[in-house]
N, CA and C of each residue as an Amber inpcrd file, in Angstrom:
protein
   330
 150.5560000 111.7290000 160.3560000 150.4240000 110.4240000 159.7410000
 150.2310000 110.6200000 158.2380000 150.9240000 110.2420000 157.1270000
 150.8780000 110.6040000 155.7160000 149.9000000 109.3630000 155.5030000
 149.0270000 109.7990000 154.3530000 147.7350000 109.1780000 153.3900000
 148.5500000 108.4910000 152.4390000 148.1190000 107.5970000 151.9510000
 148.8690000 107.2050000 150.7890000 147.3030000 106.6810000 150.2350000
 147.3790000 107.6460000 148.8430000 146.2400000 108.1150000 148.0880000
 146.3000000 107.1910000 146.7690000 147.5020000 106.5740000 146.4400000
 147.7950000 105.7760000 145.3690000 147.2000000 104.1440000 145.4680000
 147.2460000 103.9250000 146.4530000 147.1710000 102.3980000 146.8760000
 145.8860000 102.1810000 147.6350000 144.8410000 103.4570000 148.0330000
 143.9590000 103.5640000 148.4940000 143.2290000 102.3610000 149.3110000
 144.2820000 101.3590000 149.9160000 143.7860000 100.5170000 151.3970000
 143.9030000  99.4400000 150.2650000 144.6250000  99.1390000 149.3360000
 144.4350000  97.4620000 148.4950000 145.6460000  97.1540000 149.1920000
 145.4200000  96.0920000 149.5630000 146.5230000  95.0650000 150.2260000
 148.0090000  94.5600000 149.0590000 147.3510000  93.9730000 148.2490000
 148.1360000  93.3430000 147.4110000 148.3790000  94.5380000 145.8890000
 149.5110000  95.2800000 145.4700000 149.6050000  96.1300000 144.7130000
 150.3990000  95.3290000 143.3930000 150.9400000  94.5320000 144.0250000
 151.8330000  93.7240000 143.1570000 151.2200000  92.9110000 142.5140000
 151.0540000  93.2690000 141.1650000 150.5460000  91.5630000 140.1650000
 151.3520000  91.4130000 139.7220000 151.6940000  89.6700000 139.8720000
 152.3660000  89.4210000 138.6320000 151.9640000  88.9920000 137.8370000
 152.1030000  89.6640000 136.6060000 151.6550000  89.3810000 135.3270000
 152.8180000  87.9090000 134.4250000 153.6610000  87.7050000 134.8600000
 154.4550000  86.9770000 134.3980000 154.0070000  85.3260000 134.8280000
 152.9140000  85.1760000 135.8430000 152.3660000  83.5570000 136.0410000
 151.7490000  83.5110000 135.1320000 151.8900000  82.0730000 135.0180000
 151.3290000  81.5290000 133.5810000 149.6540000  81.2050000 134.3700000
 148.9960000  82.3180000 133.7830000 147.7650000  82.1580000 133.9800000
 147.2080000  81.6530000 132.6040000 145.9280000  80.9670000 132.4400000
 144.9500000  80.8110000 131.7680000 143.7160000  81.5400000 131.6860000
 143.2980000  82.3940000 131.2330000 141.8690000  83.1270000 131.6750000
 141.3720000  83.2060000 130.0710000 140.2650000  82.6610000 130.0250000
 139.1730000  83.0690000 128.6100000 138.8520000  84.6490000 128.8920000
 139.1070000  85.2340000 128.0240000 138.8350000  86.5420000 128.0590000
 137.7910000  87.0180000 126.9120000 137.6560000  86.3060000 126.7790000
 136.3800000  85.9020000 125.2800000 134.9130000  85.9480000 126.2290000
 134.7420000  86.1300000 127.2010000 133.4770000  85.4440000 128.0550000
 134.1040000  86.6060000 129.3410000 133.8520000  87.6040000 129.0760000
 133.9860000  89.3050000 130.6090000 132.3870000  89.7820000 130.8680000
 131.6450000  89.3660000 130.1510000 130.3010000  89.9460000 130.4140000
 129.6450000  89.6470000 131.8770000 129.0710000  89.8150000 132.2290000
 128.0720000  89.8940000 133.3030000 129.1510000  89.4870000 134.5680000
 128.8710000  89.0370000 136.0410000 129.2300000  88.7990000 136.9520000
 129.7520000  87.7430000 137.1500000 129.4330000  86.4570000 135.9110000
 129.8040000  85.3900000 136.4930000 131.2580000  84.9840000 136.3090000
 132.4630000  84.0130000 136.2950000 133.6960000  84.5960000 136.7470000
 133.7210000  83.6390000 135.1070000 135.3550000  83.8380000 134.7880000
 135.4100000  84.1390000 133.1540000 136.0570000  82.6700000 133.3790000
 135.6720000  81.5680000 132.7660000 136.2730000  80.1190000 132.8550000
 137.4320000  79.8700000 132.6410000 138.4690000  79.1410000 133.3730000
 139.4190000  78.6350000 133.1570000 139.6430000  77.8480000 132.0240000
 140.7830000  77.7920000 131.4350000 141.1460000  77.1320000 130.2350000
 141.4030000  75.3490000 130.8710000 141.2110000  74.7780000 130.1850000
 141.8620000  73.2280000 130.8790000 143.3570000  73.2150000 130.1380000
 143.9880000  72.2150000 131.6610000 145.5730000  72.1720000 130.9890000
 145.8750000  71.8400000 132.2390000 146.9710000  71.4420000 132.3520000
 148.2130000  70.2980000 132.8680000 148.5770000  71.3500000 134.2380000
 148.5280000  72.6540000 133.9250000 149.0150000  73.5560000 135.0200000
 148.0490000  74.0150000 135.8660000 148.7360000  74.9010000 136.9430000
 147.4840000  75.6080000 137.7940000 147.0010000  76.2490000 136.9510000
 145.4210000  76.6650000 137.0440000 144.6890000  77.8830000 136.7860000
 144.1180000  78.7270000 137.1980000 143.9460000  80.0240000 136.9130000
 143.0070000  80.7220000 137.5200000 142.0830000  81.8390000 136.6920000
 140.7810000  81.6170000 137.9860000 139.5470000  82.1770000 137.0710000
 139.1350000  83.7320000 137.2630000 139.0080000  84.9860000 136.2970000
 138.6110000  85.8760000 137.2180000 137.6080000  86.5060000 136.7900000
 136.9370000  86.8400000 137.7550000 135.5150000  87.7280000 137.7010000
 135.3370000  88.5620000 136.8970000 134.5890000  89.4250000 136.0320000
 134.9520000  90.5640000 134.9370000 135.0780000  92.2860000 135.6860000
 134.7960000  91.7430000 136.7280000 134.4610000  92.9140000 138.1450000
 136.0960000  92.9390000 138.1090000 136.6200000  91.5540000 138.2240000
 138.1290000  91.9110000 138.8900000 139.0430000  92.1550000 137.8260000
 138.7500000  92.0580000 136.5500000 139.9710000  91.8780000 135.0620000
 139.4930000  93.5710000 135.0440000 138.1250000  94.0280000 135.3130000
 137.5640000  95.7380000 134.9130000 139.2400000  96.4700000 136.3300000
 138.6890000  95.7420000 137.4740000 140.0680000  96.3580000 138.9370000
 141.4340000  96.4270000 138.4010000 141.3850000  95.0710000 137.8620000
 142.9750000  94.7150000 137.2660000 143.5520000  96.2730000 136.2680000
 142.4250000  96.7600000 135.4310000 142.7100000  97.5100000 134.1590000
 143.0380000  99.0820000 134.9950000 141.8520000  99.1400000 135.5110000
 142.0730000 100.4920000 135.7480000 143.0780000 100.6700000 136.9940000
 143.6970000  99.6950000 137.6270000 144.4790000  99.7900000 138.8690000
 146.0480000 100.0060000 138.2290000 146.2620000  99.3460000 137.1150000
 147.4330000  99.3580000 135.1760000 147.5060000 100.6680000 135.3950000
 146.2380000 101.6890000 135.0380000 146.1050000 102.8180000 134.4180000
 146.2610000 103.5490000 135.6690000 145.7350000 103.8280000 136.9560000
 145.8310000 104.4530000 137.6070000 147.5930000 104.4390000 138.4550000
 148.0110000 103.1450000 138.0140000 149.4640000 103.3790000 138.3220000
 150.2500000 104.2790000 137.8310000 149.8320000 104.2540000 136.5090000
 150.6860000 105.0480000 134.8160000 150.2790000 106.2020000 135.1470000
 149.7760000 106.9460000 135.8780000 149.0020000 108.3110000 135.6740000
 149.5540000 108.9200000 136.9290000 149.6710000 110.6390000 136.3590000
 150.3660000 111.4760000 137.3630000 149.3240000 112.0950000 138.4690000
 147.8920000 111.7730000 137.9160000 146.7780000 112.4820000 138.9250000
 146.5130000 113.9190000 138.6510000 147.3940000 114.3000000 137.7750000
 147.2110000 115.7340000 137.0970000 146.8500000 115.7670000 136.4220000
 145.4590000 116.7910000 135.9400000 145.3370000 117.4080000 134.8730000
 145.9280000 118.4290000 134.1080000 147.0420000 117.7680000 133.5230000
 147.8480000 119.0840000 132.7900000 146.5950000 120.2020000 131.8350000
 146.1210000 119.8420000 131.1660000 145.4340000 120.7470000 130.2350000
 144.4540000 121.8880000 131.3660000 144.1720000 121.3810000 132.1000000
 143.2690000 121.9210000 133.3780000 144.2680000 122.9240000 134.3560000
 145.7010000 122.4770000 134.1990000 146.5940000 123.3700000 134.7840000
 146.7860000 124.6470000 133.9990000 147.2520000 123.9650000 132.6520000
 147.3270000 124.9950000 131.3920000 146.5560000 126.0880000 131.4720000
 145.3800000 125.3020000 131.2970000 144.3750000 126.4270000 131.0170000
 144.5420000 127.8600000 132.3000000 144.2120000 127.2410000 133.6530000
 144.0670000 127.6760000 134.5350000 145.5820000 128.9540000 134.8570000
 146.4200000 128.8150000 134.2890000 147.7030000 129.2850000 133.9000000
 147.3640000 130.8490000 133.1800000 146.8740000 129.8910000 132.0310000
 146.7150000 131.2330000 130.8770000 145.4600000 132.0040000 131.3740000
 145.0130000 131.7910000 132.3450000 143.5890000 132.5430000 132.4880000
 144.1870000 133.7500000 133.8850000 145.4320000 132.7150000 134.7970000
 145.7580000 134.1410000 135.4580000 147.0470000 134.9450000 134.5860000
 147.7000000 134.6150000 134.0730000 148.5300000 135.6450000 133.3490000
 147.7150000 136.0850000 132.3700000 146.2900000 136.1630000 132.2260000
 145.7670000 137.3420000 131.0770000 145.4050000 138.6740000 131.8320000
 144.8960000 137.6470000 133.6660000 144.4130000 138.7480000 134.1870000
 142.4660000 138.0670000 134.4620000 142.3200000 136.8710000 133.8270000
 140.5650000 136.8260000 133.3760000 140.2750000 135.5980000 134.2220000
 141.0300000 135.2820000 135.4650000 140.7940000 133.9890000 136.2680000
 139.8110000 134.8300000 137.3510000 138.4970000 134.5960000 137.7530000
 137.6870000 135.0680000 138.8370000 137.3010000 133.9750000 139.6560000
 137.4960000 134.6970000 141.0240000 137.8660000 133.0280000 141.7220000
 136.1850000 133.6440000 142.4400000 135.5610000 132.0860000 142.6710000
 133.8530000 132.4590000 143.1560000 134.5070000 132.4860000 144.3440000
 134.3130000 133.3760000 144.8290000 134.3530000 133.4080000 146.5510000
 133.5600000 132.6010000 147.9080000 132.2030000 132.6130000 147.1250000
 131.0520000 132.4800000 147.7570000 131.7210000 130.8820000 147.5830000
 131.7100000 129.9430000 146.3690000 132.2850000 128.1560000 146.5340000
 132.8740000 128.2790000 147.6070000 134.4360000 129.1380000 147.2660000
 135.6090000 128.7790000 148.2930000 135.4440000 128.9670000 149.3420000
 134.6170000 130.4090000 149.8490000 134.2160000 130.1970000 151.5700000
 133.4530000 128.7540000 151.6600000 132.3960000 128.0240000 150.7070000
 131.6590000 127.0570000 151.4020000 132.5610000 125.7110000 151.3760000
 133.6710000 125.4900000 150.3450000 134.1950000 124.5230000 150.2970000
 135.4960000 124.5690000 151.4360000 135.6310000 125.9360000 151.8950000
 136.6200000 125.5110000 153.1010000 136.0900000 125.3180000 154.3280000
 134.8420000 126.0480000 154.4720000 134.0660000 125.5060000 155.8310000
 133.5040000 124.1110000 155.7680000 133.1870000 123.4340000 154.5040000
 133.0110000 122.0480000 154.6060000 134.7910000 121.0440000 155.0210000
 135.2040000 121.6630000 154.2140000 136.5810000 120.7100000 154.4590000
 137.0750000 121.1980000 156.0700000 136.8740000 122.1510000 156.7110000
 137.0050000 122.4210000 158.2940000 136.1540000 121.8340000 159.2630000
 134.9900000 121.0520000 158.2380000 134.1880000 120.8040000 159.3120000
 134.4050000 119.0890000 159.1450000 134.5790000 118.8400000 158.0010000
 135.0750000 117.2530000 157.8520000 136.3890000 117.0370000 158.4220000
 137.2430000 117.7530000 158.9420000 138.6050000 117.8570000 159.5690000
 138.3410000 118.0530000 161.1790000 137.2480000 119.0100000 161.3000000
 137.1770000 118.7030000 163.0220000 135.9970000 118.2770000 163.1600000
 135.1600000 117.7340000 162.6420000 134.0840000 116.6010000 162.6200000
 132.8460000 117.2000000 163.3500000 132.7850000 118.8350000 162.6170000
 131.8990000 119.4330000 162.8050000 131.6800000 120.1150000 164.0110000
 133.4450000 120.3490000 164.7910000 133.3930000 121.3890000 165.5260000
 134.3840000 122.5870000 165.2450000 133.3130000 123.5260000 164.4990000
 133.9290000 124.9150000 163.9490000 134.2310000 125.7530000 165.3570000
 133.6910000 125.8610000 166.1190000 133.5410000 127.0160000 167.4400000
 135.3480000 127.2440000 167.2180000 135.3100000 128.7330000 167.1030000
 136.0950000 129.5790000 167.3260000 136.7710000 129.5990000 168.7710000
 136.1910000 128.9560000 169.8330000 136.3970000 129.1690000 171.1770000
 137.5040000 128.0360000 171.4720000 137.0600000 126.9210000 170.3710000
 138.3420000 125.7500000 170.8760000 139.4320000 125.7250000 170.5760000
């Protein structure tokens, strides 16, 4: 069954940005929802919780999930020869991820 890690369970991925919304964006502080403009058309009001979702959901679209500079680096550190991998993490971080995968049954016997 493939994860889909991008869309992380949001229903609706699609905004359109092209409805003629009204939103005061002058007034994002605290929780309470940001007032509609008055006018002849529909409007709508949004929370500063949801314009903060709106931004970073923009940004997390635009983004490859890679850290290039973190690759880089990690690059030049094994072609020098000076990359030392902790052993002791990686044994504990693969027996945690084996045990969150069989939900904490390691036994060798199954």
């Amino acid at each position: 069954m493939p994860i889909n890690i991008n869309n992380n369970g949001l229903k609706n991925t699609n905004i359109d940005t092209k409805t003629n919304r009204q939103v005061d964006a002058g007034s994002t502080a605290g929780n309470s929802p940001a007032p509609a403009k008055s006018g002849g058309g529909d409007s709508v009001s949004l929370t500063s919780e949801a314009q903060q979702l709106s931004r970073l959901q923009e940004k997390a679209m635009g983004s490859s999930g890679i850290d290039q500079a973190k690759v880089d680096r990690i690059k030049a550190q094994i072609e020098s020869g000076s990359y030392k991998v902790d052993v002791e993490r990686l044994a504990s971080k693969l027996a945690e991820f084996e045990g969150d995968l069989f939900g904490g049954q390691t036994n060798g016997d199954e």
